[in-house]
ZAGULO-761566 format. One record per residue (C-alpha): residue number from 1; x, y, z. Coordinates in steps of 0.02 Angstrom, whole numbers, plus 50000, padded with zeros to 5 digits. Layout:
NUM / X / Y / Z;
...
This chain:
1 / 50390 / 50924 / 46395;
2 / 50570 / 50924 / 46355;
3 / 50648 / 51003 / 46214;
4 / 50695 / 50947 / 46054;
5 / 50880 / 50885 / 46055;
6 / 50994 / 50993 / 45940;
7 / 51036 / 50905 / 45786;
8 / 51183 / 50948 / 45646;
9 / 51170 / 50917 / 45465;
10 / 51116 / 50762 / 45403;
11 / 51238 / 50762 / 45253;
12 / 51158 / 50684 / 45090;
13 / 51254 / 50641 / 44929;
14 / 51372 / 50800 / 44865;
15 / 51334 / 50893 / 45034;
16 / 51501 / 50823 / 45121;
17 / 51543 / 51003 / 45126;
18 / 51394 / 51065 / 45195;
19 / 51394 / 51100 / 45383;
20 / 51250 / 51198 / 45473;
21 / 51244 / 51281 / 45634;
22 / 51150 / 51174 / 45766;
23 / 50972 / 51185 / 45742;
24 / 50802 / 51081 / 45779;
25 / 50609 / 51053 / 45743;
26 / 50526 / 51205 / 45839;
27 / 50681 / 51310 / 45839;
28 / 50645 / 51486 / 45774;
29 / 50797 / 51549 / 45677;
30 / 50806 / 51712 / 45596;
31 / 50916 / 51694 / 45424;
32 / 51003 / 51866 / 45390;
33 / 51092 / 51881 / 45204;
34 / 51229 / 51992 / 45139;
35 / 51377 / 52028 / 45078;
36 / 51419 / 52109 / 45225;
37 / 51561 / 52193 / 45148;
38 / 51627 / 52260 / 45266;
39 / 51525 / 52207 / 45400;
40 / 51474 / 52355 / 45557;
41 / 51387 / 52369 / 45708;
42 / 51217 / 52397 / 45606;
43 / 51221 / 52222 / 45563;
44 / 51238 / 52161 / 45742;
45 / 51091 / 52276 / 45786;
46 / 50997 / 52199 / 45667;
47 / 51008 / 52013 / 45716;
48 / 51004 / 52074 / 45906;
49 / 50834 / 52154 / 45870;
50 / 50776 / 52009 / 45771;
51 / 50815 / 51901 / 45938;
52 / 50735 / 52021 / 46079;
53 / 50575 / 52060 / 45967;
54 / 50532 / 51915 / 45864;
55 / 50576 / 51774 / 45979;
56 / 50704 / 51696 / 45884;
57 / 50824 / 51569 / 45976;
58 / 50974 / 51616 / 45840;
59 / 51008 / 51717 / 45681;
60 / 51103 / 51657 / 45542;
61 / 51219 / 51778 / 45434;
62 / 51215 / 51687 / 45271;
63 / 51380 / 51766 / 45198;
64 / 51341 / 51787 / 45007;
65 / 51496 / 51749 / 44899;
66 / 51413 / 51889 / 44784;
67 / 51242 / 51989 / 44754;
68 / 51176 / 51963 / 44561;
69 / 51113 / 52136 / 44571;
70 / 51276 / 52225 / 44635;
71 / 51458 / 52244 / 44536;
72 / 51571 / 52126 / 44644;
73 / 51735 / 52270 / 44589;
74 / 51795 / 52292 / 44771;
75 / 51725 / 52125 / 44840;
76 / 51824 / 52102 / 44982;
77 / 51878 / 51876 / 44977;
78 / 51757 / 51748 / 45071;
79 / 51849 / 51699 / 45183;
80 / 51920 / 51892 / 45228;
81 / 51724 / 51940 / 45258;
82 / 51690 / 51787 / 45359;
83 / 51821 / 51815 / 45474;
84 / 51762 / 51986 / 45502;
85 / 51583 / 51966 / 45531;
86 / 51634 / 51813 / 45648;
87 / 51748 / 51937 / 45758;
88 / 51596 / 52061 / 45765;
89 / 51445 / 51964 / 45793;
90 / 51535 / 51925 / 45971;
91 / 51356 / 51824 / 46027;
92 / 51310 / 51654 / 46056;
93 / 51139 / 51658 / 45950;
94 / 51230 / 51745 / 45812;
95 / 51304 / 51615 / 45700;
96 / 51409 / 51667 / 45551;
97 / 51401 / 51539 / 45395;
98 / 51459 / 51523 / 45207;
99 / 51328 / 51416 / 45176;
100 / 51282 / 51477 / 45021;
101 / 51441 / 51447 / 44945;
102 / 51464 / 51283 / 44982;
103 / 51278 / 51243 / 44940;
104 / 51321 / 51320 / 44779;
105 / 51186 / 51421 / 44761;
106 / 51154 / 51597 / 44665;
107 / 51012 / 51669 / 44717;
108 / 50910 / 51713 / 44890;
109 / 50754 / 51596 / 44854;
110 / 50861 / 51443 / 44798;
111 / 50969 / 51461 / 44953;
112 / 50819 / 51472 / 45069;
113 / 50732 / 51317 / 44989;
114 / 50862 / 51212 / 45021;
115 / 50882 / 51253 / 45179;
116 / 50688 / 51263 / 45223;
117 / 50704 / 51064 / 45148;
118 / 50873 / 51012 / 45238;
119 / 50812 / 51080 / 45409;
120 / 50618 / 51026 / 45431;
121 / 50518 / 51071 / 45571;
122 / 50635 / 51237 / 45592;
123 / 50538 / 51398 / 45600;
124 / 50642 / 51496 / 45478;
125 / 50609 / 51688 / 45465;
126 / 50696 / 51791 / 45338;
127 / 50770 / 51966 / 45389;
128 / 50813 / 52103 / 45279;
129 / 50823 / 52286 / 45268;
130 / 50706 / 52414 / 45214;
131 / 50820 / 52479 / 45096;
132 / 50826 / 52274 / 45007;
133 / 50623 / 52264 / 45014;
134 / 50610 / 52429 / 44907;
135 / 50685 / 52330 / 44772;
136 / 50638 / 52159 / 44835;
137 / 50512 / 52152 / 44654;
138 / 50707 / 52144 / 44572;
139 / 50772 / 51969 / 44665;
140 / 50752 / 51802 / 44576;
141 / 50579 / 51713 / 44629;
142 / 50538 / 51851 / 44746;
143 / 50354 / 51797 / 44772;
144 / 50434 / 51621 / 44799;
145 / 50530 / 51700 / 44956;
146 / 50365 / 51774 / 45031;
147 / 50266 / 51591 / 45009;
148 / 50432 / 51510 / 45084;
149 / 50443 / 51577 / 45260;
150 / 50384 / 51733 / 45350;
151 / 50497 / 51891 / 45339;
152 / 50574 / 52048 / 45467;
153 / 50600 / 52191 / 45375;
154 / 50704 / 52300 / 45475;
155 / 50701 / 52514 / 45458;
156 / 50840 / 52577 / 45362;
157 / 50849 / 52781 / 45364;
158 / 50766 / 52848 / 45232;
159 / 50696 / 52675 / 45160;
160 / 50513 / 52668 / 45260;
161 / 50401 / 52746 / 45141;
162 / 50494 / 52692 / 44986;
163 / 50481 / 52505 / 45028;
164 / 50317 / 52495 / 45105;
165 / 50241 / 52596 / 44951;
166 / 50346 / 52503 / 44803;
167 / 50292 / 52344 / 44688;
168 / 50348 / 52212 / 44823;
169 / 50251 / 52305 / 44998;
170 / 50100 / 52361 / 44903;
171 / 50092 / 52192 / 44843;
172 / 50112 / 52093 / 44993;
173 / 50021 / 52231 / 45110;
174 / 49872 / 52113 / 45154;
175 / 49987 / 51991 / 45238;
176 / 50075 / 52117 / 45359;
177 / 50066 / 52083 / 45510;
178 / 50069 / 52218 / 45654;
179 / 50218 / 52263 / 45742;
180 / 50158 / 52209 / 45896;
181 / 50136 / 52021 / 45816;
182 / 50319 / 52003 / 45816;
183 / 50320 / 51855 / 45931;
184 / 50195 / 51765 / 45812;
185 / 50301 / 51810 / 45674;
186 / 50416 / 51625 / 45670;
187 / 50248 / 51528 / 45672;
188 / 50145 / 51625 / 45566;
189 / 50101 / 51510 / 45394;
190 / 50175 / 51628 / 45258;
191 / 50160 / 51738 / 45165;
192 / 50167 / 51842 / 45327;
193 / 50312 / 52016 / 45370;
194 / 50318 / 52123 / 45492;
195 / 50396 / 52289 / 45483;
196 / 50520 / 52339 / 45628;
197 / 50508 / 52536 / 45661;
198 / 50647 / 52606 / 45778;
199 / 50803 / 52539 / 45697;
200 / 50894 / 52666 / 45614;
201 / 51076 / 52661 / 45601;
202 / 51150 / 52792 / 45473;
203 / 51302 / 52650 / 45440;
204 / 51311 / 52549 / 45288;
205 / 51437 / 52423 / 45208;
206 / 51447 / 52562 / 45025;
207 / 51476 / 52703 / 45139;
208 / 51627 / 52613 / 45248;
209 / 51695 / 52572 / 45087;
210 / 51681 / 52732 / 45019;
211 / 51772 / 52805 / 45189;
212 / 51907 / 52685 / 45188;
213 / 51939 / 52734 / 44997;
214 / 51936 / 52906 / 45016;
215 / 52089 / 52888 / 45148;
């Protein structure tokens, strides 16, 4: 059987702006959010890992103009942070977008349903860290996230017990899948998450910050 042809964005009225990576019914494609501010090599890890263990055929960095639940005081510019993650990413399944700026949305779940509905037949999987999941009961519609697609939640150090035993994990426990599922992950009807043990890097956007200030 041959595969699905890629297909761009089928523009609709006010989306003239709006250009997604290529993408296609049956495709899985991780979607990875952040400031990434600045980003580092953990990031990369991260959407590498997503690739080998989940089966994904891409992973999207969806570039957040700003997180409701952080201060944006020493929010590097857009376009600065773009440019950055484009230059480390350095892989042909690792697309970096702005797409939630020029969609226009604010928060995660709004972002995701529009693209879940622009891209149909696309087997979307969320990916976040351990460290995001502890406080994943904080984000706007975070139940609506879980029912949306199936999520990664990647180790962060010292995060694994915290998120797994806080309001969002206890909640969602019943629908974990095992580690060793993570090729059913993309088709899996949600709510379904995986956890992904073994990824551990120490280095994190605050603390580069913090570095490069201290200098």
């Amino acid at each position: 059987m041959r595969a699905a042809p890629l297909i761009g964005p089928r523009p609709r009225r006010g989306d003239a702006r709006l250009v997604l990576p290529p993408h296609a019914p049956g495709l899985r494609i991780g979607l990875f959010g952040g400031s990434f501010n600045p980003p580092h090599e953990a990031h990369r890890m991260v959407a590498l890992t997503a690739l080998k263990r989940l089966g994904l055929d891409a992973v999207w960095w969806l570039v957040t103009p700003g997180n409701p639940l952080k201060a944006h005081g020493g929010l590097a510019p857009l376009a600065e942070r773009i440019a950055a993650a484009r230059r480390l990413a350095a892989h042909p399944a690792i697309h970096v977008t702005d797409i939630e700026a020029r969609l226009g949305t604010r928060y995660t779940y709004d972002t995701l349903a529009a693209l879940a509905e622009r891209c149909r037949g696309v087997r979307f999987v969320w990916i976040m860290g351990a460290d995001n999941l502890a406080q994943f009961h904080r984000w706007q519609n975070w139940r609506g996230i879980a029912r949306l697609m199936p999520m990664a939640i990647v180790d962060r150090p010292g995060a694994s017990l915290r998120a797994v035993a806080g309001v969002a994990g206890t909640t969602l426990a019943r629908y974990r899948l095992s580690e060793s599922d993570g090729l059913l992950l993309a088709t899996a009807p949600p709510p379904a998450w995986i956890f992904l043990h073994g990824l551990k890097s120490p280095l994190s956007s605050t603390a580069i910050r913090a570095g490069s200030a201290g200098r």
